[in-house]
N, C-alpha and C positions, 0 to 999 in steps of 0.2 A: 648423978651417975645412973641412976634407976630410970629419971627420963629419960634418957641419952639412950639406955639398954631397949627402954620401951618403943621408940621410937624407929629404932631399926628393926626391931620385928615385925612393928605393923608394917613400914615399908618392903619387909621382905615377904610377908604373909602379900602385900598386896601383887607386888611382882610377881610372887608364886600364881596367884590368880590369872594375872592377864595373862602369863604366860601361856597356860593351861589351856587359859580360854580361847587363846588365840589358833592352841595348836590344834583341839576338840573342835572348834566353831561353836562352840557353847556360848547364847547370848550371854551378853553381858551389861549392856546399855541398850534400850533403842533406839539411840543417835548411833549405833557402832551398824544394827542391822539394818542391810539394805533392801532398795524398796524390793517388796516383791510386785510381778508383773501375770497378769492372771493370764491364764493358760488362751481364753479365748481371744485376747486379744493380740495375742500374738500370732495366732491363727489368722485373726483377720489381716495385721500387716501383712504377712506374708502374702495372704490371696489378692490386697493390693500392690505388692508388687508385680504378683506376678501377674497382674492385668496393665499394669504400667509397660511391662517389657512385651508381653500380648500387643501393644499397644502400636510399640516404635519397630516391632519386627515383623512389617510383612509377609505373608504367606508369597512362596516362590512364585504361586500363580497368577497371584496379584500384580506382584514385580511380571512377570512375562508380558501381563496385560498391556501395563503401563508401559511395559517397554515397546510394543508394538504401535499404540497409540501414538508414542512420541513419533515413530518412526513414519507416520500417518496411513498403516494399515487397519486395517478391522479384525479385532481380536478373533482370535479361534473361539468360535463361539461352543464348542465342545469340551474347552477350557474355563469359559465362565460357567456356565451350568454345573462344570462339576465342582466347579469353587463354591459357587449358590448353593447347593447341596450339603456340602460337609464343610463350609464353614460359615458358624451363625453367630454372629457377633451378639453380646451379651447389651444388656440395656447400658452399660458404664461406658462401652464404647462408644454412644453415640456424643459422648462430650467428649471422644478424642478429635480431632483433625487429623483425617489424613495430607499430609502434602502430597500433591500430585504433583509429579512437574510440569514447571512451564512449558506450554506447547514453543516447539523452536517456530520462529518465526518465517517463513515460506517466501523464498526470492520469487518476488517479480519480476519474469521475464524483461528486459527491455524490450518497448517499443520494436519492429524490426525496420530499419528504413526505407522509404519507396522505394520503388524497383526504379532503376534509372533507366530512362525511356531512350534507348539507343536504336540508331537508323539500321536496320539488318542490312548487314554486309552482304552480297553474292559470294559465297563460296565455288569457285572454279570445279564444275564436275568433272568426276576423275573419267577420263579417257575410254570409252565404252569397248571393247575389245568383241563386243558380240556380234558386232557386224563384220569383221575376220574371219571370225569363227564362223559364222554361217551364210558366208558367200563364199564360192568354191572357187578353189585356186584357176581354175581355168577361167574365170570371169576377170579375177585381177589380171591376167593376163591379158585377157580379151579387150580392157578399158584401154591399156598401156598396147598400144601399134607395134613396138619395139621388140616385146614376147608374144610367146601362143605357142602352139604347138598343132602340125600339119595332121595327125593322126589321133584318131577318135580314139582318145585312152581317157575322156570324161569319166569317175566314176558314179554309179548310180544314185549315190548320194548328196554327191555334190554336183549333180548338173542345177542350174540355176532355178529358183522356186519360179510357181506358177503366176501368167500375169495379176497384177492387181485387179483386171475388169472382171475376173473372177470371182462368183458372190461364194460367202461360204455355205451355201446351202446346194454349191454344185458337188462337196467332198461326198467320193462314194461311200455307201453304205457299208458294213462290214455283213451283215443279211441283205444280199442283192434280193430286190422284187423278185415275186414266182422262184426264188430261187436259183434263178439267172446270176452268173458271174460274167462280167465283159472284159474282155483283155484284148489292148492292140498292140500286136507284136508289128515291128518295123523292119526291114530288110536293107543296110546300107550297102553302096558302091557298087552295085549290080546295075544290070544284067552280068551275068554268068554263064558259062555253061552248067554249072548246077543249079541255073533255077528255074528251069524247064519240070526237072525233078521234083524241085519245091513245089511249084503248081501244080505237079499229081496228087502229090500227096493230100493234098489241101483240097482239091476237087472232090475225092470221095467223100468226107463229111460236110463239103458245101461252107470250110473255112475261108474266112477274109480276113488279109494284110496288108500290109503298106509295105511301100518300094519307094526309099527315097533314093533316085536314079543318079549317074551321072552321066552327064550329056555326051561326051566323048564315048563310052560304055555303048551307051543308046545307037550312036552312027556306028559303032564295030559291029554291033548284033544282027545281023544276015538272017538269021533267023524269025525274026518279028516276036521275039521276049517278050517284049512290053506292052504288045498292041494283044499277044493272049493274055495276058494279066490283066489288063484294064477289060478285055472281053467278058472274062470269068468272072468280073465283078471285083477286083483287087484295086486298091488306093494307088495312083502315080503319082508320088511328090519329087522335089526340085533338089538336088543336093551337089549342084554344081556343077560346071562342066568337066573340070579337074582337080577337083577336092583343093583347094589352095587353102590358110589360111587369112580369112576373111578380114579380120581385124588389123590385119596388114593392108588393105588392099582401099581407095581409093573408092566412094559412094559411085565415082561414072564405072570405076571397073567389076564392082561387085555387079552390079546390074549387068554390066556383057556377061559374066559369070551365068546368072539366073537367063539371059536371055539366049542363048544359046544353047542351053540344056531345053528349056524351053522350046525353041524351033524342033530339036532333036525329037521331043515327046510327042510333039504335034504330028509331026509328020507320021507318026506309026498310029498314032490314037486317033486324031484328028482333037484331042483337048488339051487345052495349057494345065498344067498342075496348079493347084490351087494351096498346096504346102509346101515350105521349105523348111529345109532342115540343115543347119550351118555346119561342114566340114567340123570333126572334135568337138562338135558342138560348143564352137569361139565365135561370141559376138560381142558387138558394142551398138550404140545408142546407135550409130552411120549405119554396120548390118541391118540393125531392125525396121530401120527408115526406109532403106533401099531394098528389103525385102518386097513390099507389097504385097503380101502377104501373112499369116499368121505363120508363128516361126515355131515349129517342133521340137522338141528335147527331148528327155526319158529320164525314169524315176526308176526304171530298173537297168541294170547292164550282168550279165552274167560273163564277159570279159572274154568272151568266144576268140576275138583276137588273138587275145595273148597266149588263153590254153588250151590250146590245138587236139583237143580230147572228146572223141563222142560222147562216152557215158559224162565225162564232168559238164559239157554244154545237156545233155537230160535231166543232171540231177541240179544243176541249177536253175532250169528255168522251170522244174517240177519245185521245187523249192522257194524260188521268187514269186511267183507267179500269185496275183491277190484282184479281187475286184479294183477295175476302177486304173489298171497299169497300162505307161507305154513303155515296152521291153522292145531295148536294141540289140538287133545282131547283124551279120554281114553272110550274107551268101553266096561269097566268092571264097567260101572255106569248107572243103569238103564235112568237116567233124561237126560244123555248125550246121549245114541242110542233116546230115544221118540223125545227130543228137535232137534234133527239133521234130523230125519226122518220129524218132522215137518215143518221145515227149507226147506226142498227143494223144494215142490212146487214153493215156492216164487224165491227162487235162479234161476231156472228155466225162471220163466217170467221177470227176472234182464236180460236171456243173461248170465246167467254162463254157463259154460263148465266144469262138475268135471275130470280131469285127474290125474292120478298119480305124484307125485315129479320128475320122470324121461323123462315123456313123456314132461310135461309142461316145461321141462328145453329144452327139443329138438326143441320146439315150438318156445320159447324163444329166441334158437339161443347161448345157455350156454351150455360149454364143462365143466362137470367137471371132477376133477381129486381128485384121489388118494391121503387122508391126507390133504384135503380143506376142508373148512367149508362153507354149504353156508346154509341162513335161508329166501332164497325170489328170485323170477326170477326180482322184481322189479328194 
């Protein structure tokens, strides 16, 4: 019984212990205490680690870099320096690898295939409209026998351009030599009774114009118009014998036309006219043929026909008027001799020169010829 009592004591003496020991942490074995890990070595784990994750974690500007390389750009170079600068990798790093990525691989263009060698097509040029545009309605008329029209309503713009035998080294100057301007005004469908008048006025400054005559005109004039104009020194040209439309009219009839005005002019002048000048100024390839002469137009019209007005015939042939013009008018219109007479004072203090259509072509330095058109020394 004494063992039995002893024995549960010491077992409970020993429980008491562990108990104790266990709740204190009071060794009790050195198989019970664990190891101890000394203070610096745990230090250095740590600082290995935390070069391991240094390691695998990129600085963002790295990544940027890398990222632009892939993209096959050249890094921001104010990005690497400042990376080079603040970050220095420690000697442990250099046993890390960096993984760079794989540069992507860069498509090769295909080949491109020969150019296929095809016969050039003629593409049909689109329909030029500028030869419309810049030949005057009265010449379409003039081609076609069928139209025209009997009355000089040419405007100045579109009387027909100068012949081709014209060099371009004949166009006037816009500074006339010495300061000389030349302008040949034209006087159509006359003789008149006003153009007795006209030649006064013109004789006091020793001006010359042209008179393109008509022949039937010429045998009513009793007076001998034409044979004091050509005395004075004034141009006599051919403008038919009764203004017809020309391009109507048959190569033998044009010629009685010219020849018959012609007898007319002779007979007061003793000379044939050496210019002619087409009714409306309407001709065709046959006019020019059966002319025989160089054929007259105009590059200016102040439209004295139609605006029966002194002052408007002054202030447009003060206004048109330029080196190098042939300006049409008619002086079988009272408003046109007053406005023209009026005109010239000022023409005058411009620096005009009035000459005839022939002289001012001589001036000019322009030959013309026989079945040419010309409407300007310009």
């Amino acid at each position: 019984m004494q063992i039995v009592k002893r024995a549960k004591q010491v077992i409970f003496v020993a429980l008491t212990i562990i108990s104790a020991t266990l709740l204190m942490g009071t060794d009790i074995s050195p198989r019970y205490q664990p190891e101890k890990i000394p203070v610096s070595q745990i230090d250095f784990e740590e600082t290995e680690i935390e070069k391991e994750n240094s390691s695998t974690s990129l600085p963002s500007a790295e990544i940027h870099i890398n990222e632009e390389q892939r993209k096959g750009l050249d890094p921001d170079p104010a990005v690497v320096n400042k990376y080079d600068r603040e970050v220095e990798p420690e000697a442990s790093m250099d046993d890390v690898p960096v993984a760079s990525p794989a540069p992507e691989p860069t498509a090769t263009p295909a080949p491109k295939p020969a150019a296929k060698t095809t016969k050039p097509t003629s593409i049909p040029a689109k329909k030029s409209t500028s030869a419309l545009e810049t030949t005057p309605a009265t010449e379409l008329a003039m081609e076609n026998p069928e139209t025209g029209t009997d009355s000089e309503i040419v405007d100045s713009e579109s009387a027909e351009t100068t012949s081709t035998q014209q060099t371009d080294t004949t166009a006037a100057q816009e500074k006339p030599a010495n300061g000389i301007k030349y302008i040949a005004f034209t006087f159509d469908d006359g003789p008149s009774k006003l153009t007795g008048k006209l030649l006064s006025a013109l004789a006091k400054n020793n001006d010359k114009v042209t008179f393109f005559v008509l022949g039937q005109e010429v045998n009513e004039d009793s007076g001998g118009t034409v044979a004091r104009a050509a005395n004075e020194g004034h141009e006599i040209g051919n403008h038919t014998y009764n203004h017809p439309n020309l391009t109507k009219l048959s190569s033998a009839r044009i010629k009685k036309e010219l020849e018959l005005t012609d007898n007319a002019v002779i007979r007061q002048t003793g000379e044939k006219p050496t210019l002619m000048r087409p009714p409306g100024g309407n001709y065709n390839s046959t006019v020019l043929q059966a002319a025989g002469r160089p054929v007259i137009l105009w590059n200016k019209d102040p439209a004295d026909w139609r605006n029966r007005s002194r002052s408007y015939v002054r202030q447009q042939v003060l206004s048109q008027a330029k080196d190098g013009d042939i300006m049409i008018l008619h002086d079988i219109y009272s408003t046109t001799v007053d406005g023209f007479i009026d005109a010239l004072p000022e023409l005058h203090s411009r620096g005009f020169k009035l000459v005839t259509v022939s002289e001012m072509m001589r001036i000019k330095g322009i030959n013309m010829h026989s079945g040419s058109r010309y409407k300007s020394a310009r």
